[in-house]
C-alpha positions as CSV (number, residue, x, y, z in Angstrom):
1,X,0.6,69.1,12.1
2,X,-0.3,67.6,8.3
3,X,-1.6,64.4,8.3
4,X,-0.9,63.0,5.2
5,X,-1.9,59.7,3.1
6,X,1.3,57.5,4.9
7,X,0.0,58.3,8.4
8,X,-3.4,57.6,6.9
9,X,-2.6,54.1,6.0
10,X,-0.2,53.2,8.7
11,X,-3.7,54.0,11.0
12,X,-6.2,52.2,8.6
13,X,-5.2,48.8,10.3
14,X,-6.0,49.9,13.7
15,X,-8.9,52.0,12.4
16,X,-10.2,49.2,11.1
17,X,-10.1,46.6,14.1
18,X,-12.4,49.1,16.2
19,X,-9.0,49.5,18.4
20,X,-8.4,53.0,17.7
21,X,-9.5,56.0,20.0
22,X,-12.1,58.3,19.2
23,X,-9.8,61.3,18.1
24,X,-7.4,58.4,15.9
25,X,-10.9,57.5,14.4
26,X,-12.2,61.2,13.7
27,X,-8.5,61.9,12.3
28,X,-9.0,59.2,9.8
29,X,-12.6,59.9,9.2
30,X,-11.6,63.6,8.1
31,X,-9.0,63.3,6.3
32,X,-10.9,60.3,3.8
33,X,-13.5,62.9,3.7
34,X,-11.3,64.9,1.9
35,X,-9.1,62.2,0.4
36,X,-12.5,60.0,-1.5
37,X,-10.1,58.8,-3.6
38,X,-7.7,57.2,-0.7
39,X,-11.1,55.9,1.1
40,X,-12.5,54.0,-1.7
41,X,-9.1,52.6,-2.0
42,X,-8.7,51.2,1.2
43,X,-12.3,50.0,1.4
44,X,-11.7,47.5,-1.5
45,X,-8.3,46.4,-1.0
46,X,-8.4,43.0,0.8
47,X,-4.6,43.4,2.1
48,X,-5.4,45.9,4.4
49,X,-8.4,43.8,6.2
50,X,-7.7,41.8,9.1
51,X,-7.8,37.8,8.5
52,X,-10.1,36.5,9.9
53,X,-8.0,33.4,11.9
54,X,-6.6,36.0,13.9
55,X,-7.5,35.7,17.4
56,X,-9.0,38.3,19.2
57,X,-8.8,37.4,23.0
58,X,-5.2,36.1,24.9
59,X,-5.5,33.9,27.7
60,X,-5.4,35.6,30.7
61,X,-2.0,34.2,31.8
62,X,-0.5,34.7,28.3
63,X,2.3,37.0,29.5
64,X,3.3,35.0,32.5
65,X,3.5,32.3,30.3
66,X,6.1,33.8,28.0
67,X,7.9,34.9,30.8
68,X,8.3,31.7,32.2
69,X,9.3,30.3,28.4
70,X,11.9,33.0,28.0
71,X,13.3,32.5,31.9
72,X,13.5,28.9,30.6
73,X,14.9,29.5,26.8
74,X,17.5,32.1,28.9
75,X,18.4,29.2,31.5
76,X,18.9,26.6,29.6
77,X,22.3,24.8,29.1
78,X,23.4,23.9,25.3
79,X,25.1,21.0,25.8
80,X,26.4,20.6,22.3
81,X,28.0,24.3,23.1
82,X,29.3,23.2,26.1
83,X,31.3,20.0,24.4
84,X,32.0,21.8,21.5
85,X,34.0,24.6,23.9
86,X,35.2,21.2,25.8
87,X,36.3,19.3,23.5
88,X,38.2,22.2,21.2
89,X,39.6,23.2,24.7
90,X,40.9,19.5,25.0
91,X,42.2,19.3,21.1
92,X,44.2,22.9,22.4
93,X,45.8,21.5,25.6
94,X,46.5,17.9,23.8
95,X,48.4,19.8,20.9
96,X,50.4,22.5,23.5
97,X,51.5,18.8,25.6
98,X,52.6,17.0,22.0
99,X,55.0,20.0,21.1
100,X,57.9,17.5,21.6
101,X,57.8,16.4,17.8
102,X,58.1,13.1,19.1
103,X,54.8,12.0,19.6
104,X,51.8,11.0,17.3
105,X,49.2,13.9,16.7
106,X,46.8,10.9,16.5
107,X,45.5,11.9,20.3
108,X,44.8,15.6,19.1
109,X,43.4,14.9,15.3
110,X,40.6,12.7,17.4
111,X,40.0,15.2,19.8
112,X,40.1,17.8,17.2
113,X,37.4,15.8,14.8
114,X,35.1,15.6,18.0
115,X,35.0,18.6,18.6
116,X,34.2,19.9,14.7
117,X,31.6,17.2,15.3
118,X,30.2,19.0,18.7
119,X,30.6,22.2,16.1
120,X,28.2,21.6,13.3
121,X,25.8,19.8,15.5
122,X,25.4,23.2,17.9
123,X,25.3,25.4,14.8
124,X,22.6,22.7,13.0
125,X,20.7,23.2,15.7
126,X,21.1,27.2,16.5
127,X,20.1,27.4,12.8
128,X,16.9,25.6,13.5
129,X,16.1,27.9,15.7
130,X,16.2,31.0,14.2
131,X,14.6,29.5,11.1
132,X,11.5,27.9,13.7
133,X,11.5,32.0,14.8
C-alpha cells in the first residue's frame, strides 16, 4: 500500500496529539523522513496544531449525559407543532362545514390566521435550532 502526502496530513492531527499508535506514528515518522519538505511544512504551520482551549479529559458521565439530553430532545412535545397541525386541522374542517355558500368564512379566515401564526412561530423556532447546532 503507498502512503502518500493526503494520508500524511489527514494523520498529522492525531500524530500530533500523542493519540496515534505506535505503527500510525512510525508510518508518519518514515514517510517525513523522506518527504523533509512535507515535515518542515507541517512543523511551522499553526493550522495544523491543536488549540490550546481544547479540553483534554471528559467527565466521566459525559456519555450518559448526552444520552439522557437526546432521550429528552427525542421525547419532547413541540407544542407550537402540535397547534399549528390543530389549528390548520380546525381551519380544514371549519371550511368543509361552511360549503353551503351561505355562511360567512369569517369563522375559517380566523382559524386559518391562527394557525399561519402557530406556523411561523414553530418554524422561528426550528430555525433556531439548527442555527444554535
Amino acid at each position: 500500500m503507498k502512503i502518500t502526502r493526503d494520508v500524511v496530513i489527514d494523520l498529522w492531527p492525531v500524530y500530533q496529539s500523542g493519540e496515534a499508535s505506535p505503527d500510525t506514528r512510525a508510518l508518519v515518522d518514515e514517510f517525513l523522513k523522506q518527504d523533509p519538505e512535507l515535515a518542515r511544512r507541517l512543523r511551522e504551520e499553526k493550522s495544523f496544531e491543536l488549540p490550546e482551549s481544547l479540553p483534554h479529559t471528559l467527565h466521566p458521565d459525559h456519555e450518559m449525559r448526552t444520552f439522557r439530553m437526546t432521550r429528552k430532545a427525542i421525547h419532547k412535545i413541540d407544542f407550537t407543532l402540535l397547534f399549528a397541525m390543530m389549528f390548520s386541522g380546525f381551519a380544514f374542517g371549519r371550511i368543509v362545514s361552511d360549503t353551503s355558500w351561505d355562511v360567512s368564512p369569517k369563522n375559517f379566515a380566523i382559524t386559518a390566521a391562527i394557525a399561519a401564526l402557530f406556523w411561523i412561530a414553530f418554524f422561528v423556532r426550528l430555525v433556531r435550532k439548527v442555527k444554535a447546532l
